[in-house]
OpenMM code with the backbone's topology and positions (N, CA, C; nanometers):
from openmm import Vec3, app, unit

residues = "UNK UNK UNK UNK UNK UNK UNK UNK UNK UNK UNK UNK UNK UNK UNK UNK UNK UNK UNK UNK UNK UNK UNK UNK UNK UNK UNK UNK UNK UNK UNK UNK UNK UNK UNK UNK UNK UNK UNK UNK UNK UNK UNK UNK UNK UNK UNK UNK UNK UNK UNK UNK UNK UNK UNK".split()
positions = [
    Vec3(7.8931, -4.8290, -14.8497),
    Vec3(7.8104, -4.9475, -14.8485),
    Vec3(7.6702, -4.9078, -14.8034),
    Vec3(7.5515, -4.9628, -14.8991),
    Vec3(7.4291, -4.8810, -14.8598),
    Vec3(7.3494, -5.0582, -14.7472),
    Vec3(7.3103, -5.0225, -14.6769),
    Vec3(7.2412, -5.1444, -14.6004),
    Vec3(7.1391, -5.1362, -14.5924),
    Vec3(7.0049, -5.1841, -14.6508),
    Vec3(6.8995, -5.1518, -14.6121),
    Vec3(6.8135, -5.2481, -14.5133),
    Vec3(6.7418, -5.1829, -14.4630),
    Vec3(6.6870, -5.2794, -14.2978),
    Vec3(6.5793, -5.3876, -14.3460),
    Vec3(6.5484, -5.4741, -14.2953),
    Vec3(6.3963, -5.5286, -14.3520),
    Vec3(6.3302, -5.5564, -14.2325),
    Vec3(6.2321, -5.5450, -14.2948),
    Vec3(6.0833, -5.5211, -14.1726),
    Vec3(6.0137, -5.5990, -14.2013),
    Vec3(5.9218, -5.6959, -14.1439),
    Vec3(5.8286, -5.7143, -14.1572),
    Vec3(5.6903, -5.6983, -14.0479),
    Vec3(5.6295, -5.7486, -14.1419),
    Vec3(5.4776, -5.7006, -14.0992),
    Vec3(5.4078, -5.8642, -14.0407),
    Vec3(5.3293, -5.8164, -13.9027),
    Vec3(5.3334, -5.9785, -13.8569),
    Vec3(5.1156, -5.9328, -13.9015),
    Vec3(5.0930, -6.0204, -13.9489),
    Vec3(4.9151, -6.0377, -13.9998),
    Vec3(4.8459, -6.1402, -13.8708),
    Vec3(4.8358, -6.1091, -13.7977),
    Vec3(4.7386, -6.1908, -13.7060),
    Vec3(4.6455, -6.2663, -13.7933),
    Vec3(4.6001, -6.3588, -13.7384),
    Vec3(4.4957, -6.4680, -13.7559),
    Vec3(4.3857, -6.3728, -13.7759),
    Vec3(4.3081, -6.4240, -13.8273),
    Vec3(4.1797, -6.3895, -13.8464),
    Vec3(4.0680, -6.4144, -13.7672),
    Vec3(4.0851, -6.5510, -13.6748),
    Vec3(4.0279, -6.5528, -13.5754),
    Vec3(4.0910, -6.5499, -13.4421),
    Vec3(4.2074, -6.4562, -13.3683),
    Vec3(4.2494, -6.4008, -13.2601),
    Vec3(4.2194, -6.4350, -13.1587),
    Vec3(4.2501, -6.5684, -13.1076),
    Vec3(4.2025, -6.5967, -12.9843),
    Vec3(4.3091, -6.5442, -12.8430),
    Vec3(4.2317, -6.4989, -12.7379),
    Vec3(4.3129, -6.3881, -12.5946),
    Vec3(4.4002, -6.5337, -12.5966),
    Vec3(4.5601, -6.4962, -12.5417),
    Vec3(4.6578, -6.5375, -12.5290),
    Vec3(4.7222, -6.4881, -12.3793),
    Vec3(4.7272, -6.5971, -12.3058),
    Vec3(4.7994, -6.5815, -12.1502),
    Vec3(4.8798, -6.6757, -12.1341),
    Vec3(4.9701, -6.5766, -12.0266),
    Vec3(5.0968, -6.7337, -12.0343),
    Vec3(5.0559, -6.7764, -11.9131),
    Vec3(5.1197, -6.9160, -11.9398),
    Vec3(5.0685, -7.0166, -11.7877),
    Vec3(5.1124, -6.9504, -11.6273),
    Vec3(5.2639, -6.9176, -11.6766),
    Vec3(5.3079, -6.8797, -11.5372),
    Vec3(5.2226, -6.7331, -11.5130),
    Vec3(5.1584, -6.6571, -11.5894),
    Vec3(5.0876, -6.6028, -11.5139),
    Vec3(4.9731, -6.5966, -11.4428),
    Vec3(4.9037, -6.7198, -11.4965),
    Vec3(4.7880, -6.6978, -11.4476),
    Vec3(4.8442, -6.7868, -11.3083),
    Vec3(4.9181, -6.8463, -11.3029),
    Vec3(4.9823, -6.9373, -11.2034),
    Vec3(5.0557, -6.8670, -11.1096),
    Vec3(5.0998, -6.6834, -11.1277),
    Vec3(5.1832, -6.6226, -11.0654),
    Vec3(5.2872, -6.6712, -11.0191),
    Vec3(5.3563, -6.7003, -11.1018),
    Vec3(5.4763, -6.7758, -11.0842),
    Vec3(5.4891, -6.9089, -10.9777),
    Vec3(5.3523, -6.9653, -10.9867),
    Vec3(5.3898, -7.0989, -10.9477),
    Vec3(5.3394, -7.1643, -11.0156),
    Vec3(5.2910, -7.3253, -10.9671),
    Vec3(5.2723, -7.4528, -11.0905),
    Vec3(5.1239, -7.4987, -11.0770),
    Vec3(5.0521, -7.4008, -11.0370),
    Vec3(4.8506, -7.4278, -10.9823),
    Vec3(4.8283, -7.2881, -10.9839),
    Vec3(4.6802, -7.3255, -11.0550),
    Vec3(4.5971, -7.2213, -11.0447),
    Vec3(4.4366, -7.2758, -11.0333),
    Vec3(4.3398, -7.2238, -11.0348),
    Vec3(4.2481, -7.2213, -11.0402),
    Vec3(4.1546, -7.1466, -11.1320),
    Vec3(4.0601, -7.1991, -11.2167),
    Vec3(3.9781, -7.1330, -11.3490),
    Vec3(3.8471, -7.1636, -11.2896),
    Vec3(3.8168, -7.0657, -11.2911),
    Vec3(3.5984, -7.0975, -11.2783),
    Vec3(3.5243, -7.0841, -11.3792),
    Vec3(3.4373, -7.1951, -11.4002),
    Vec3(3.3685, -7.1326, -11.5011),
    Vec3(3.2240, -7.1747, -11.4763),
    Vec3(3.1330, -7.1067, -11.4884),
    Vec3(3.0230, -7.1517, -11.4695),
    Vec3(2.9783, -7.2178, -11.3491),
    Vec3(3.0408, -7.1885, -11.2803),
    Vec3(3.0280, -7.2400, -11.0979),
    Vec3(3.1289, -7.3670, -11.0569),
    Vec3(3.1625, -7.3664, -11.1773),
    Vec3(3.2808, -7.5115, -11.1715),
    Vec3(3.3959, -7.4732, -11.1794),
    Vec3(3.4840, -7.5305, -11.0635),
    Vec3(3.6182, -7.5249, -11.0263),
    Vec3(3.7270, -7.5873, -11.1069),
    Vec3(3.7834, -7.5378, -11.1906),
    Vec3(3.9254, -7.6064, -11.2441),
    Vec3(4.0116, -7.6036, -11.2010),
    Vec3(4.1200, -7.6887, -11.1813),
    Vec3(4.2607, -7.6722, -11.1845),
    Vec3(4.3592, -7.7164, -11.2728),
    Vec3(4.4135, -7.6115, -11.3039),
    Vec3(4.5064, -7.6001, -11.4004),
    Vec3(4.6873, -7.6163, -11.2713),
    Vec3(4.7437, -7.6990, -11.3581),
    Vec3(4.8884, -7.7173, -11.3428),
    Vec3(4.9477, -7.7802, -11.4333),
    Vec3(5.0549, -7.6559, -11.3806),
    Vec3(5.1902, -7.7198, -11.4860),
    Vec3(5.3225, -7.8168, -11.4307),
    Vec3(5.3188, -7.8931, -11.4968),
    Vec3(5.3572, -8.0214, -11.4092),
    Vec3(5.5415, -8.0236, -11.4618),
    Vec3(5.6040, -8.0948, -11.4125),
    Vec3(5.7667, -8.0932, -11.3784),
    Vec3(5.8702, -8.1081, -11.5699),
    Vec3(5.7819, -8.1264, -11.6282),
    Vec3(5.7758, -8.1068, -11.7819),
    Vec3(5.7640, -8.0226, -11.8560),
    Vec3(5.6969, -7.9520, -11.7964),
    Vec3(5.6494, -7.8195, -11.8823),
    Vec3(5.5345, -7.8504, -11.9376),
    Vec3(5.4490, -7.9353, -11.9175),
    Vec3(5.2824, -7.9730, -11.9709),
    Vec3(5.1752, -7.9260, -11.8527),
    Vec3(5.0709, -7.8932, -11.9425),
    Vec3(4.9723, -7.8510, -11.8289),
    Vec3(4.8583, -7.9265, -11.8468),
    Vec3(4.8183, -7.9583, -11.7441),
    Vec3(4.6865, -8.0198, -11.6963),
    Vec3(4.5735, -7.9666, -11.6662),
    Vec3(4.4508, -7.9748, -11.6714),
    Vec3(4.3529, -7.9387, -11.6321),
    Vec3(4.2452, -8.0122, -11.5963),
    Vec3(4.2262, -8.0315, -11.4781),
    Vec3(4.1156, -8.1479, -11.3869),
    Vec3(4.0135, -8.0535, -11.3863),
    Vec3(3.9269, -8.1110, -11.3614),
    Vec3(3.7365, -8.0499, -11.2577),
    Vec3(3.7872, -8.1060, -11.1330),
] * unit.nanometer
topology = app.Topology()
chain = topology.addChain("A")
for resn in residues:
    res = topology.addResidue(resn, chain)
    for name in ("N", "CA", "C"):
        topology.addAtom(name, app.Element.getBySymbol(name[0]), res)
């Protein structure tokens, strides 16, 4: 019996935007903090699995 394997080939987007997972930037908890431009975010992931993001 001959089996042959199949492969595929994954084509990224064309426009590639950086990809992070929540719990890390959260280090394994449910808050973090994002700065941007002198402004404080907080990011959490709330008892759902949805994330929020306040100023």
């Amino acid at each position: 019996m001959n089996v042959h394997a199949m492969t595929s080939t994954v084509i990224p987007p064309k426009n590639h935007l950086p990809t992070y997972d929540a719990s890390d930037l959260t280090k394994g908890g449910d808050q973090a903090q994002i700065v941007l431009n002198d402004q404080v975010y907080n990011l959490r992931i709330t008892r759902a699995g949805k994330l929020i993001l306040t100023k």
